[in-house]
MIZAKE-22587 format. One record per residue: residue in one letter; residue number from 1; x, y, z of N, C-alpha, C, O in turn; chain. Coordinates in steps of 0.02 Angstrom, whole numbers, always signed. Atoms other than C-alpha are relative to their C-alpha. Example, Ala and Ser with C-alpha at 12.3 -4.5 7.8 and 13.67 -1.06 7.14 Angstrom:
2
   type   seq      n.u      n.v      n.w     ca.u     ca.v     ca.w      c.u      c.v      c.w      o.u      o.v      o.w   mol
      A     1      +45      -59       +0     +615     -225     +390      +45      +60       +0      +97      +59      +33     A
      S     2      -42      -59       -3     +684      -53     +357      -39      +55      +37      -14     +110      +45     A
***
This chain:
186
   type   seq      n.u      n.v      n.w     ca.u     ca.v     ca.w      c.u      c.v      c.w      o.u      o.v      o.w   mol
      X     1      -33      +66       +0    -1912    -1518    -1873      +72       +7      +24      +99      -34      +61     A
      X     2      -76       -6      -30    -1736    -1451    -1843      +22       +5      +72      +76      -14      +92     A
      X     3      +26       -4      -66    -1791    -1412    -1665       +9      -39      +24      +55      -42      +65     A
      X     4      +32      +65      -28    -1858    -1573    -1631      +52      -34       +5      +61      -64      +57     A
      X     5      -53      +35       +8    -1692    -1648    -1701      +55      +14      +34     +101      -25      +48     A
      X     6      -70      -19      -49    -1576    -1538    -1601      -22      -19      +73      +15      -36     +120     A
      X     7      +28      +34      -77    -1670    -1586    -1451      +19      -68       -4      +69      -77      +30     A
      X     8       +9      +44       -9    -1685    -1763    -1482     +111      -15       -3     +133      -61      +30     A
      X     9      -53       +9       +3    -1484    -1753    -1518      +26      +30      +69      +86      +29      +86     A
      X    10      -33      -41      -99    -1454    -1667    -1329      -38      -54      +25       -7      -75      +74     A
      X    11      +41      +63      -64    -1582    -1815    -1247      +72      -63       -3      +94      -99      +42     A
      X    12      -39      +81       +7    -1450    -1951    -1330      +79      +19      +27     +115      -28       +9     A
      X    13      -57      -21      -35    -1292    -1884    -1248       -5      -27      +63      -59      -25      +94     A
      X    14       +3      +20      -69    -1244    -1960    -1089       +1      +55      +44      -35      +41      +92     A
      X    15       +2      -72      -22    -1228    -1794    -1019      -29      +39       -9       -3      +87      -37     A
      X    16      +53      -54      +43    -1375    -1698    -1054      +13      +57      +50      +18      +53     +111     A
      X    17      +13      -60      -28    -1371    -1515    -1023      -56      +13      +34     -102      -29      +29     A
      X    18      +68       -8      -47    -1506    -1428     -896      -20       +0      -64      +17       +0     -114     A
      X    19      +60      -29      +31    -1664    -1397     -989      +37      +57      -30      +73     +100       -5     A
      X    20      -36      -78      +32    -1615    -1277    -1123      -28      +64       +6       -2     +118      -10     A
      X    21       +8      -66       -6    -1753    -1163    -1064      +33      +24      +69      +45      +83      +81     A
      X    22      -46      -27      -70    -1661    -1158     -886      +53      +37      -13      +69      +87      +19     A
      X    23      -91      -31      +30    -1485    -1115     -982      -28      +56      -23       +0     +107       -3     A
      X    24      +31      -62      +28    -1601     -986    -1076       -2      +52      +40      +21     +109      +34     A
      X    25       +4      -57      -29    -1650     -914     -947      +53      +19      +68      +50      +70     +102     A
      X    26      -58      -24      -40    -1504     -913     -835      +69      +35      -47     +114      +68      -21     A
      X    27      -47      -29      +33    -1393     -864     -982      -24      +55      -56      -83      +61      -71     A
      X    28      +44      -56      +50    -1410     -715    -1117      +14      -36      -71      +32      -13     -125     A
      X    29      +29      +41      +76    -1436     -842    -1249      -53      -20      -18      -89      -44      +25     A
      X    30      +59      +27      +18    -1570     -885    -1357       +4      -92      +12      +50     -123      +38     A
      X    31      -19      +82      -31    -1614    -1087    -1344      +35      -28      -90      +66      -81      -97     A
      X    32      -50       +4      +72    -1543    -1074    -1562      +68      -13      +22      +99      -66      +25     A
      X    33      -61       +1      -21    -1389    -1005    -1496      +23      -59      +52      +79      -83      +45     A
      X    34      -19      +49      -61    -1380    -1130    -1340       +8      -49      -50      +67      -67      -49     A
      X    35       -1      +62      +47    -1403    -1271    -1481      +58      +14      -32     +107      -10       -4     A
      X    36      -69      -24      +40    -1267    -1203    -1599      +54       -6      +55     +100      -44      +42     A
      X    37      -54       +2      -60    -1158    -1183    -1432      +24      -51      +10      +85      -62       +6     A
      X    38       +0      +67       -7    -1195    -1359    -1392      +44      -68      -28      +79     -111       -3     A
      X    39      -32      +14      +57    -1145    -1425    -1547      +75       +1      -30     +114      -34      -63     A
      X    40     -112      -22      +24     -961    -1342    -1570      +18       +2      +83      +69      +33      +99     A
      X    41      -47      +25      -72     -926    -1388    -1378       -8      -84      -11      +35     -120      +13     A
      X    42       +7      +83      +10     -981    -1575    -1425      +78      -11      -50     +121      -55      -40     A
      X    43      -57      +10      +53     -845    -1555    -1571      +60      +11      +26     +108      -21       +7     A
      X    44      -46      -16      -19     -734    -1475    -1474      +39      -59      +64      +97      -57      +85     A
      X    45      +14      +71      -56     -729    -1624    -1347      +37      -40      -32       +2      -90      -40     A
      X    46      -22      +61      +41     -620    -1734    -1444      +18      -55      +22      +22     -104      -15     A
      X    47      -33      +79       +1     -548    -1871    -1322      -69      -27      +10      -76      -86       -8     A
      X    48      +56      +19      -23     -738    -1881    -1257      -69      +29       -7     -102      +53      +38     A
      X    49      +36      -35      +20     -863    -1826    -1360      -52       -6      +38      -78      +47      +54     A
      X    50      +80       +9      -46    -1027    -1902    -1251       +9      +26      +57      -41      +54      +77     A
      X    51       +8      -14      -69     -978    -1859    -1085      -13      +72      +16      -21      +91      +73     A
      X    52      +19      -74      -33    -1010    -1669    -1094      +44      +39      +16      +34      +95       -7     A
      X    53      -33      -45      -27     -874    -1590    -1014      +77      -23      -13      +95      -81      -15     A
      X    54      -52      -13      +14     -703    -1544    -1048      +40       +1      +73      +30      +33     +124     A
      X    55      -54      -18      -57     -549    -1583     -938      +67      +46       +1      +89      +64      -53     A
      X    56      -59      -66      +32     -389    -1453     -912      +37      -28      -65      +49      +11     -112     A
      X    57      -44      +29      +58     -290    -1570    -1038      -30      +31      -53       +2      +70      -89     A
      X    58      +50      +17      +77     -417    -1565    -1175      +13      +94      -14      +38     +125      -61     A
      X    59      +26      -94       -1     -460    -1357    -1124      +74       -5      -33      +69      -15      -94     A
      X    60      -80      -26      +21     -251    -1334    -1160      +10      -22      -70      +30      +14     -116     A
      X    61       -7      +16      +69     -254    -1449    -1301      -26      +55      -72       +6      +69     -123     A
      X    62      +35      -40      +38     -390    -1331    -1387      +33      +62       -5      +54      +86      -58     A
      X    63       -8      -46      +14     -342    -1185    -1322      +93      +33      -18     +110      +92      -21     A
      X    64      -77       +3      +55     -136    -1205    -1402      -35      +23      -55      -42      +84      -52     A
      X    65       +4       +3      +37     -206    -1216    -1556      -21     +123      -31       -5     +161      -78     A
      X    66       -3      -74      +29     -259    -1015    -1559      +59      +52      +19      +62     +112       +5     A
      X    67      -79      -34       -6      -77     -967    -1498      +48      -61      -26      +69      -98      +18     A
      X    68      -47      +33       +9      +33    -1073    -1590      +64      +38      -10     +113       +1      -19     A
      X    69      -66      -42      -18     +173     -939    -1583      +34       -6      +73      +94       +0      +80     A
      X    70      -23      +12      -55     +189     -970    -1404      -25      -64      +36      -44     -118      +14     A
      X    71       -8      +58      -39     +181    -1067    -1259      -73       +2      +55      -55      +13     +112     A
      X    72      +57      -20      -11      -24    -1054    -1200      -19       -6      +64      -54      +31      +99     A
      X    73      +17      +41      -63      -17    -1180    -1056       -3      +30      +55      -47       +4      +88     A
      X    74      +26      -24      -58      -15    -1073     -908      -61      +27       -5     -105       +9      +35     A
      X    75      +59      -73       +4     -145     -936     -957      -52      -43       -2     -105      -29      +25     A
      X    76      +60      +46      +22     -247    -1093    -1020      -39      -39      +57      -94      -65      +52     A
      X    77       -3      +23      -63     -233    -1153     -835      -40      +25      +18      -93       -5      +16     A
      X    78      +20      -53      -18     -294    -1000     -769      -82      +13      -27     -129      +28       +8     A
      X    79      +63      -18      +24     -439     -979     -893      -48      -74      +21     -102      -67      +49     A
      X    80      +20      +51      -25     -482    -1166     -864      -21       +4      +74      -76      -21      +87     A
      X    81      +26      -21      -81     -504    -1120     -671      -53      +63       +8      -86      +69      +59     A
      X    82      +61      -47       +3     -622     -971     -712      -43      -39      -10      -90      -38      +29     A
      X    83      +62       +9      +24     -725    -1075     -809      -12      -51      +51      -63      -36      +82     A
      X    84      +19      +70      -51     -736    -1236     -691      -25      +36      +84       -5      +19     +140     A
      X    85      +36      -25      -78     -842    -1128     -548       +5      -53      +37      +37      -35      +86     A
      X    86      +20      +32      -38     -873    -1277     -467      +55      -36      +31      +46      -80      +74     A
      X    87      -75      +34      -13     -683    -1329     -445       -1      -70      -11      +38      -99      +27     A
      X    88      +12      +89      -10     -723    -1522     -480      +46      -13      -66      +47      -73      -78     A
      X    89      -60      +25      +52     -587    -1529     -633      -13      -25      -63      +13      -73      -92     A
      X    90      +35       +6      +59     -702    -1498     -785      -32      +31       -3      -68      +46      +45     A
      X    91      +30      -46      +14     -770    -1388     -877      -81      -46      -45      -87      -89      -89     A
      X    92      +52      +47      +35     -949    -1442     -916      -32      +67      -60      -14     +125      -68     A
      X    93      +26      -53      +38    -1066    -1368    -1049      -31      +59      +27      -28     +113       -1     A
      X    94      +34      -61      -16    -1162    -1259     -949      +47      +34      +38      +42      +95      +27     A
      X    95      -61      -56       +0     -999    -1185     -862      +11      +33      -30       +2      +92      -19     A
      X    96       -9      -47      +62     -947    -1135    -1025      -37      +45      -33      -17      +90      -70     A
      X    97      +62      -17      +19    -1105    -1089    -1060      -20      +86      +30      -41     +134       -2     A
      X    98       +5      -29      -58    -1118     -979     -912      +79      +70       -3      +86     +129      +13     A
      X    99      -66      -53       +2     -938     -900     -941       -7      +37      -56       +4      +98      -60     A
      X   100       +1      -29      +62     -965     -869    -1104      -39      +76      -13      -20     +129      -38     A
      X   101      +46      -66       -2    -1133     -759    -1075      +36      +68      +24      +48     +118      -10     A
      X   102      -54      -53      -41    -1032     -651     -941      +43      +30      -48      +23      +86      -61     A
      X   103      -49      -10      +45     -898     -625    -1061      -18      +65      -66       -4     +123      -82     A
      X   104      +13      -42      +68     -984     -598    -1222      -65      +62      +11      -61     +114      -22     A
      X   105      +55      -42      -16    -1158     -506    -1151      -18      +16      +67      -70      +43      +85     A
      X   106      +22      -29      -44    -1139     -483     -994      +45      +91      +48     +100     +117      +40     A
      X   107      +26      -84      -36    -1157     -298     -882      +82      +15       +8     +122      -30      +22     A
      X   108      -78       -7      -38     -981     -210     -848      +11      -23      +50      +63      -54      +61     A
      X   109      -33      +34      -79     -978     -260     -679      -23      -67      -15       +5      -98      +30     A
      X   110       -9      +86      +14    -1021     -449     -737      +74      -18       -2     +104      -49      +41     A
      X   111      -69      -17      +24     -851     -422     -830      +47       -7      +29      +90      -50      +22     A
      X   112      -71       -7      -44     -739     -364     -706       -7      -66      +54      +41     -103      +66     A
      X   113       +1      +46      -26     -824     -485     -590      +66      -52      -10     +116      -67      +22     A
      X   114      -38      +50      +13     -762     -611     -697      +81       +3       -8     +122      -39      +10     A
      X   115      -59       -8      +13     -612     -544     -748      +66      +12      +82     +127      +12      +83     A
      X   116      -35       -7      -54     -559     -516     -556      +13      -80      +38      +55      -93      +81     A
      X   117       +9      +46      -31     -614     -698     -525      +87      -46      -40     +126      -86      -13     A
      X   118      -46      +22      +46     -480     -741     -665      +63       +3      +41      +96      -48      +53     A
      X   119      -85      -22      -30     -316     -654     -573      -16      -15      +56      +40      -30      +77     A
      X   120       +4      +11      -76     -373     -690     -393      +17      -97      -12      -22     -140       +7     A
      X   121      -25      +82       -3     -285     -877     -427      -19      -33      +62      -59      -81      +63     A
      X   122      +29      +57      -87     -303     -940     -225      -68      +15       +1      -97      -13      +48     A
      X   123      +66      -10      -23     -480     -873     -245      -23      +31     +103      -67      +16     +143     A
      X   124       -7       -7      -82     -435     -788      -60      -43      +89      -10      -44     +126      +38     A
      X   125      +28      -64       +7     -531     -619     -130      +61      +53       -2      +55     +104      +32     A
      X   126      -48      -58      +20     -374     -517     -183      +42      -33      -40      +54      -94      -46     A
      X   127      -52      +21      +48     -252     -503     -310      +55      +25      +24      +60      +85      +36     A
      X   128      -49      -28      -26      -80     -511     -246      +58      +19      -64      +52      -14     -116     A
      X   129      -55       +0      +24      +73     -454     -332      +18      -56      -53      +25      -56     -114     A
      X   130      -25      +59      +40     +120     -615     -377      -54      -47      -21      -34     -103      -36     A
      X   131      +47      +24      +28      -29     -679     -428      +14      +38      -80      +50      +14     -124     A
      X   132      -38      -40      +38       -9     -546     -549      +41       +5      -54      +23      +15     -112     A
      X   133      -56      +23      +44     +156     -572     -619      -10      -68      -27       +9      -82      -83     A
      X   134      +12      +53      +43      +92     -748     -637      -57       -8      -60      -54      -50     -106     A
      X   135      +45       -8      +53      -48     -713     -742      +39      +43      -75      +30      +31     -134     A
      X   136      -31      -45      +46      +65     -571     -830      +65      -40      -55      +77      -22     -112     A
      X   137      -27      +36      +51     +198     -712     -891      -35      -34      -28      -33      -30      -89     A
      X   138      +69      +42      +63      +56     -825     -956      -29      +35      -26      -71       +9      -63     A
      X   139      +28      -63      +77       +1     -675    -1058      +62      +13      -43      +41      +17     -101     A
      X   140      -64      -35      +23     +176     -620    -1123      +24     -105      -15      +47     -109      -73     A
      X   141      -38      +76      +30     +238     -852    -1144      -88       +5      -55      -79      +35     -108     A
      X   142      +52      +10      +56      +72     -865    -1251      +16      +43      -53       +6      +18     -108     A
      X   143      +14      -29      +39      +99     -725    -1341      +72       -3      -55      +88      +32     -103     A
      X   144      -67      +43      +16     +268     -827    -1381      +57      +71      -41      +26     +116      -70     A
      X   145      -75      -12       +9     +442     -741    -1431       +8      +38      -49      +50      +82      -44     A
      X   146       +3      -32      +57     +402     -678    -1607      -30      +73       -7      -40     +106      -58     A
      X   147      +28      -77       -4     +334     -515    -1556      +15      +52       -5      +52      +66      +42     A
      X   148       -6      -66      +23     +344     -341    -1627      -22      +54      +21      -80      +64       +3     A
      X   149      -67      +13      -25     +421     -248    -1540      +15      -56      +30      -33      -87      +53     A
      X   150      -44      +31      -38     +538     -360    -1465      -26      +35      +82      -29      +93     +101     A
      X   151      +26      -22      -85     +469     -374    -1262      +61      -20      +20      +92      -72       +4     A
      X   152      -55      +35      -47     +612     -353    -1135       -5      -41      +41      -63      -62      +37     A
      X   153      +20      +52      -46     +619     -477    -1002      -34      +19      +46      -71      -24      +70     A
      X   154       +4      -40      -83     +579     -363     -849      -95      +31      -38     -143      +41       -1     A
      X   155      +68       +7      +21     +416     -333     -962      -68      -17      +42     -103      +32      +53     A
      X   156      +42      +13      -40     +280     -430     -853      +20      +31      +56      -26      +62      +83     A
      X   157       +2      -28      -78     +359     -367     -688      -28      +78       +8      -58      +98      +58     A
      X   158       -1      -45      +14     +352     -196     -766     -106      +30      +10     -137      +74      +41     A
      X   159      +75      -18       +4     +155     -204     -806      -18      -20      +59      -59      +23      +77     A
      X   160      +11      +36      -74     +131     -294     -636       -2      +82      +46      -51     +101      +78     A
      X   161      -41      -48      -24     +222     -133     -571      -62      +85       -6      -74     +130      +35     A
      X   162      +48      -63      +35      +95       +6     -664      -62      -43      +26      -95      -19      +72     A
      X   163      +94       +0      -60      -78      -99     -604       -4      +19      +44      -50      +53      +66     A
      X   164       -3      -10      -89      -19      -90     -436      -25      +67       +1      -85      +79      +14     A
      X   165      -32      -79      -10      +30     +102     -437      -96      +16      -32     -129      +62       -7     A
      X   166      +73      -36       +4     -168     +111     -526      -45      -28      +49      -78       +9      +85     A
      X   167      +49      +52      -27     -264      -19     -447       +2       +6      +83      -52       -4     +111     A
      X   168      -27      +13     -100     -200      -17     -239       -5      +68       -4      +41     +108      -15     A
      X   169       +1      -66      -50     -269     +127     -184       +3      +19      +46      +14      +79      +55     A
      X   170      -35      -17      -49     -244     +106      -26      +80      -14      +23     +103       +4      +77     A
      X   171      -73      +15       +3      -61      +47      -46      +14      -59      +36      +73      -78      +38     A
      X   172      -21      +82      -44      -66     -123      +59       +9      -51      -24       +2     -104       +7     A
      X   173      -48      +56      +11      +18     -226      -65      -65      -55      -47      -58     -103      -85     A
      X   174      +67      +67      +31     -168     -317     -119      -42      +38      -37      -39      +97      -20     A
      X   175      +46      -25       +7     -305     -268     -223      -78      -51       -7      -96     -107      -23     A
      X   176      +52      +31      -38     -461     -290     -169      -53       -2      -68      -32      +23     -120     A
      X   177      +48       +4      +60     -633     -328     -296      -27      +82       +8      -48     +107      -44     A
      X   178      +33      -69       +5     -692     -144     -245      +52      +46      -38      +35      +93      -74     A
      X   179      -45      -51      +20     -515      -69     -287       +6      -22      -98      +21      +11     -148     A
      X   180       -5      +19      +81     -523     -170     -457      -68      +27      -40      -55      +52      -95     A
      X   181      +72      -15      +28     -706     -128     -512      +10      +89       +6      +11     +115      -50     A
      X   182       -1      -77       -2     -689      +77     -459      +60      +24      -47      +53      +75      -80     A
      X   183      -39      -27      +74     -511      +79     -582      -15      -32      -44      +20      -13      -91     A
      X   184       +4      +23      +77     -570      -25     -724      -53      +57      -25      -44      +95      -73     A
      X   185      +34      -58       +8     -712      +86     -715       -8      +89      -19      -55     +122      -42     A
      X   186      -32      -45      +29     -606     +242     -736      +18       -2      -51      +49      +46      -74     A
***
């Protein structure tokens, strides 16, 4: 009966997810877990609970709330543009759905995939420098001011400074998805 009821509660949404055995089987979730998932992204939805999908506002709104020491909004940017594959300016359930698997169960090289798709901001297939440093202050403003040790300023440029020197193996200033996948891999 609980089945029946979590189904019949995904038909009445204006936004119904695919078929939960499609999400099943395109994601490494059971169709339980997909329901439970379902459920705390519906909640999480607060200006628009029926419509399904989350816009950057809402994503930032949420995702403040697990850095309230700092300042989240760029990084939240950033992660908001991973998850919205489709670039259309919302994160729907099965995006999330989809990022999530990768993340939490999917293969090392899923991983870096994703995690290369994350810092490659223009999506031009490399991570420059300053891509980089911009991802590296929206890690270091989130992780807001109160931090132990005390971070110097020159901090992000610094770690920016050490990927390079691992990551650019051939030294041309970019790294490429092969040069990122062969050092995370080390």
């Amino acid at each position: 009966a609980d089945t029946v009821e979590d189904e019949m509660e995904m038909a009445t949404v204006r936004h119904r997810p695919e078929a939960l055995e499609l999400l099943e089987a395109q994601s490494k979730f059971t169709k339980k877990e997909l329901q439970i998932l379902y459920r705390g992204f519906k909640n999480l939805n607060i200006p628009c609970p029926a419509s399904g999908v989350v816009n950057e506002e809402t994503f930032k709104e949420i995702y403040s709330q697990f850095f309230p020491q700092g300042d989240s909004t760029t990084y939240a940017h950033f992660l908001f543009n991973a998850f919205d594959t489709d670039h259309n300016g919302s994160v729907s359930f099965e995006d999330f759905v989809m990022g999530l698997s990768i993340l939490l169960r999917g293969t090392v090289q899923e991983k870096l995939n994703w995690a290369f798709n994350l810092y490659d901001i223009n999506k031009d297939g490399y991570i420059t420098k300053e891509e980089m440093l911009d991802i590296m202050k929206a890690i270091y403003d989130m992780m807001g001011k109160c931090t132990y040790p005390v971070l110097k300023e020159d901090a992000p440029r610094q770690h920016v400074e050490t990927f390079f020197q691992k990551m650019d193996k051939n030294k041309d200033g970019v790294v490429t998805i092969d040069e990122f996948i062969e050092s995370c891999q080390k």
